[in-house]
Every structure is written in C-alpha cells, then in structure tokens.
C-alpha positions as CSV (number, residue, x, y, z in Angstrom):
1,X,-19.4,-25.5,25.0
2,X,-20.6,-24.9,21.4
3,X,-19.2,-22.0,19.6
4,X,-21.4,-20.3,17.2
5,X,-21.2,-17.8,14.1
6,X,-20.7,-14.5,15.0
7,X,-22.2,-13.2,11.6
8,X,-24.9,-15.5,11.5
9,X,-25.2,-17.1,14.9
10,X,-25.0,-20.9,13.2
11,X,-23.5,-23.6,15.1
12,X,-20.2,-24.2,14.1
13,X,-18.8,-28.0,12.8
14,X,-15.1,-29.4,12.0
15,X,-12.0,-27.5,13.0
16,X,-12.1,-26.4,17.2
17,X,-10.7,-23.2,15.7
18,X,-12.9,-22.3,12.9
19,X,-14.5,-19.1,13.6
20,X,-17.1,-18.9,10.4
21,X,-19.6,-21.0,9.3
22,X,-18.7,-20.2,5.7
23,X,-16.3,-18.1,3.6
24,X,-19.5,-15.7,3.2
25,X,-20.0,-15.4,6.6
26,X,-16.4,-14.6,7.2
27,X,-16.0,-11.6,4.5
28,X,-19.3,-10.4,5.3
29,X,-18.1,-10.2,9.1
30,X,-14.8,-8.6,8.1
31,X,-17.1,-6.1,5.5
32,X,-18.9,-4.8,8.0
33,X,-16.0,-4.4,10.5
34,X,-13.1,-2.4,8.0
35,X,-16.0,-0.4,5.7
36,X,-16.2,3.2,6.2
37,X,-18.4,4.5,8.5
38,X,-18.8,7.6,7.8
39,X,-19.3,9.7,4.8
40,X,-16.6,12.3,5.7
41,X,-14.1,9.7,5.7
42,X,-15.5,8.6,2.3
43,X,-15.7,11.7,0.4
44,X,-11.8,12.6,2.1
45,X,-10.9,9.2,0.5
46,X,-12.4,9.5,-2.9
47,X,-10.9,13.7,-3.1
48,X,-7.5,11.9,-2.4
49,X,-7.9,9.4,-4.7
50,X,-8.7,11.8,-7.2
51,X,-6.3,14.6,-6.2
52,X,-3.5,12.1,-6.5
53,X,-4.5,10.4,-10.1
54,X,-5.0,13.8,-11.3
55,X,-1.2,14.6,-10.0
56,X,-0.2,11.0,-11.7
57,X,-1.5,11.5,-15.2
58,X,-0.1,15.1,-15.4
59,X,3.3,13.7,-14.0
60,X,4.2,10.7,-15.9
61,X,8.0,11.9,-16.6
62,X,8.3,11.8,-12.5
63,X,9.0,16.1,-12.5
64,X,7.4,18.5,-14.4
65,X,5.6,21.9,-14.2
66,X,1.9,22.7,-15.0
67,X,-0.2,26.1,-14.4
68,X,-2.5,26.0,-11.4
69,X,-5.7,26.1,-14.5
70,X,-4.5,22.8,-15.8
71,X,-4.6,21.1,-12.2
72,X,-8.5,23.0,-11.8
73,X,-9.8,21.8,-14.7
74,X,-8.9,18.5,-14.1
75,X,-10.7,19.1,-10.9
76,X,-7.9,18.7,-8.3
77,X,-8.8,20.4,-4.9
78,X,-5.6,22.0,-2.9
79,X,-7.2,21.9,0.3
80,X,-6.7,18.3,0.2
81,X,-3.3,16.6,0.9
82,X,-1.4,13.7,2.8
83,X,1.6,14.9,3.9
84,X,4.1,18.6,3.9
85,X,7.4,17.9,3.1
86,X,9.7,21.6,4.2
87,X,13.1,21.5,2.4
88,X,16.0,23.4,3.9
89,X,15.6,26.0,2.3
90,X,12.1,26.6,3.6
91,X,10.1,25.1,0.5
92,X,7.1,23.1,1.0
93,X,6.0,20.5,-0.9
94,X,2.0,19.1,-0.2
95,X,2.6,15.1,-1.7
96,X,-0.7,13.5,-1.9
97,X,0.8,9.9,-0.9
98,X,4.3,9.6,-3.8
99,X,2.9,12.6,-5.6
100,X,3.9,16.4,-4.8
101,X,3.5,19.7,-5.5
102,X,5.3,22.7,-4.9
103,X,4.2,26.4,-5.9
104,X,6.2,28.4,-8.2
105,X,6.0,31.8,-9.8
106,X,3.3,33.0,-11.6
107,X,0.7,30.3,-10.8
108,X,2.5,27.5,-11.9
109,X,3.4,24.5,-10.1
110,X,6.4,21.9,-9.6
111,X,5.3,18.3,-9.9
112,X,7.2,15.3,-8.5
113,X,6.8,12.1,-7.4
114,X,8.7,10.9,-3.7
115,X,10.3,7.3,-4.5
C-alpha cells in the first residue's frame, strides 16, 4: 500500500512513517488545520491582545491605579475579559490573562498583575 501526501496528494519516499512529502507540505497542512476560522474568534483575539498590552504598559510597577479616561483613550474595551476573580470580601477583579482590574471610587481603577 502506498501512502500519499495529505496536503498535496504526492507519493511518499524514505521513512514508513513519514507523513509529508516536505516540510512545506507539513506546515502548510498544520496552517490550515490550527488557523482561525472565523472572524469572531479573530477580532475576540486581537481585542484581548490589545486589552491586555494596554493593561501591561499602564502597569509596569505590577499595582497601580489609573482613571477609567486613561484606559479609553488608549482604546481598551471592558466588555472584553478572560477570567473574574471574586475576593472574599465580594470584589471582583476582570484579569485579561496576568493582568487585572478592579473598580474603585470615582472612576478610577486598581491595576494588578496575577503571578
């Protein structure tokens, strides 16, 4: 039995195991199978990544506070989050992956970053 490419359909020489033709093949295969298929998944992606640089550069001491204009202007979106962390005394944090945010009083915000 001869086993072929899956990406390209080329008949496959050396190893019994190999599964490629090439390395081309192979990432082009993998490309295709772990790429985003959809562009709500995308865009969530690319707000997060944003959301959380913009939480990074404001936060490089690890905890601070900022006003809720200073995280707008920089474009961050609060609808958009990883994770709520409740404390025991009923706080919540919203941490975008290590970085988090908890509301204070009058609009400004906690920063910190989840080690």
């Amino acid at each position: 039995m001869e086993k072929t490419c899956p990406e390209c359909g080329e008949k496959l020489r050396g190893r019994t195991d190999k599964k490629f033709c090439s390395d081309y093949c192979r990432n082009a295969h993998h490309n295709k199978a772990n790429k985003n298929t959809t562009n709500l998944i995308r865009n969530t992606n690319n707000l997060l990544r944003r959301n959380h640089r913009i939480l990074e550069e404001l936060n490089p001491n690890d905890k601070t506070s900022v006003p809720r204009t200073k995280l707008l202007s920089k474009g961050f979106d609060f609808e958009y989050f990883t994770s709520i962390y409740t404390t025991k005394t009923g706080n919540q944090y919203f941490f975008v992956y290590d970085q988090g945010y908890l509301k204070l009083e009058n609009d400004f915000y906690a920063l910190v970053r989840r080690n």
